[in-house]
N, C-alpha and C positions, 0 to 999 in steps of 0.2 A: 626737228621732228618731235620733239620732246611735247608732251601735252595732247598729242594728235593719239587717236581711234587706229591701230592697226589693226589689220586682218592679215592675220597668222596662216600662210598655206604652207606647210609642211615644218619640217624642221627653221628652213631659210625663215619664215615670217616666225615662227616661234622664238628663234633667237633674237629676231630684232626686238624684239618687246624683252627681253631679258637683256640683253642688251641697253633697250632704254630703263629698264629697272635700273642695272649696273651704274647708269651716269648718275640717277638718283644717289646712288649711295644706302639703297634703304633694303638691299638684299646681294648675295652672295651667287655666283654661278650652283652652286651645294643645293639652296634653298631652291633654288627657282623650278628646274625641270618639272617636276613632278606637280605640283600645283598650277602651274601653268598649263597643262595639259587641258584642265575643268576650265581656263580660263576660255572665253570665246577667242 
């Protein structure tokens, strides 16, 4: 799934996409929530 366009509905599709941050390695559970929200 890594590289693919998610659309975020609700919490569930917002953690996936922090989640794939996470496998990245380029960000923290800490950092993500909050920024992620402005994210589409």
């Amino acid at each position: 799934m890594a590289g693919e366009e998610i659309e975020p509905s609700g919490l569930e599709g917002r953690y996936a996409v922090v989640d794939q941050f996470l496998s990245m390695g380029s960000v923290t559970r800490a950092q993500v929530p909050e920024p992620l929200q402005h994210v589409r």
